[in-house]
C-alpha positions as CSV (number, residue, x, y, z in Angstrom):
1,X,-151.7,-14.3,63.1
2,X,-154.1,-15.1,60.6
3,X,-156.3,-18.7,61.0
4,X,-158.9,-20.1,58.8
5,X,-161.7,-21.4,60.6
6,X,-163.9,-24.0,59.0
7,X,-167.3,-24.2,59.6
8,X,-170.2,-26.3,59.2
9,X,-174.2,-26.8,59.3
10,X,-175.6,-23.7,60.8
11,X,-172.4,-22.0,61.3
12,X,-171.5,-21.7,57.8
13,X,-175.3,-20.4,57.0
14,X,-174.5,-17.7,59.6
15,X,-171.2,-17.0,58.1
16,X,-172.7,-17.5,54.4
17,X,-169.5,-19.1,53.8
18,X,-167.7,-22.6,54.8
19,X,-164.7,-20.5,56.3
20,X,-164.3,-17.6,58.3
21,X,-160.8,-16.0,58.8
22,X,-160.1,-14.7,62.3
23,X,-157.0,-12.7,63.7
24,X,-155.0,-12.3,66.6
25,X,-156.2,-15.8,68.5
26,X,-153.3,-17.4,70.8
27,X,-156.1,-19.7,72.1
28,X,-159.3,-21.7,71.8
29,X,-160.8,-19.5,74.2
30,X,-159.6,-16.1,73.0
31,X,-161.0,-17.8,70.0
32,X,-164.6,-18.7,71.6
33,X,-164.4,-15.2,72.7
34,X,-164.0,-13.5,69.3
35,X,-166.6,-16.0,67.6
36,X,-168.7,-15.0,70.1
37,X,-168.9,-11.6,70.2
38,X,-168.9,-11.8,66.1
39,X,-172.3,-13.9,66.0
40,X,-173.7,-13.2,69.4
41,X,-175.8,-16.2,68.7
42,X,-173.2,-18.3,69.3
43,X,-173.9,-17.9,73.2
44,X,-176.8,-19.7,73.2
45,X,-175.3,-22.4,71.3
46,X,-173.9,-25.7,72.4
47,X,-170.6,-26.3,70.2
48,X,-167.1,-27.7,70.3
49,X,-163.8,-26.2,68.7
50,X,-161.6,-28.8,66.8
51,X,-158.0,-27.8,66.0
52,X,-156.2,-30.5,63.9
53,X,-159.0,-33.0,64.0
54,X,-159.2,-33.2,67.6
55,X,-162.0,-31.2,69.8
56,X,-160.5,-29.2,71.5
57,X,-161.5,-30.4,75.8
58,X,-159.5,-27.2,77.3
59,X,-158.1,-24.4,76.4
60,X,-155.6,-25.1,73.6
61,X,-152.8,-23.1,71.9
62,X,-153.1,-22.1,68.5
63,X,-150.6,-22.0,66.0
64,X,-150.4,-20.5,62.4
65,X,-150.9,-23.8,60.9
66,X,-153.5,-24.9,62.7
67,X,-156.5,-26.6,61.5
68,X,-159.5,-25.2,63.0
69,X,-163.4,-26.6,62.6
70,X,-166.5,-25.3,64.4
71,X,-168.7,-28.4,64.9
72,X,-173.0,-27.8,65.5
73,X,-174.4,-30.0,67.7
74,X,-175.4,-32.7,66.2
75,X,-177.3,-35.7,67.1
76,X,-177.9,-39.9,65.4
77,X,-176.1,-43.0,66.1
């Protein structure tokens, strides 16, 4: 299964694109794991997983229709 991650801030500039397409991801954590060991960078940096406008708190299942975002840290108020 195919998903379309959208990305944003310094993720996308480390992409060089707004979306990156990932396969064979049941889970945010398989997901966190893939990401991860595609931009090694991404170890060192705090960020959360949102699928269908929610951050994701545990490890959530994924499903082909899933909205996916990685979210920077960010910081304001």
């Amino acid at each position: 299964m195919a998903l379309i991650i959208r990305l944003f801030g310094q993720f996308a500039e480390m992409a060089g694109s707004q979306t990156l397409e990932v396969d064979q991801v049941a889970d945010t954590d398989a997901l966190r794991r893939k990401l991860e060991t595609m931009f090694p960078s991404l170890q060192s940096i705090p960020y959360l997983v949102a699928v269908d406008k929610d951050v994701a708190t545990g490890n959530t299942v994924l499903q082909p229709s899933s909205v996916i975002a990685l979210l920077p840290p960010y910081s304001g108020g």
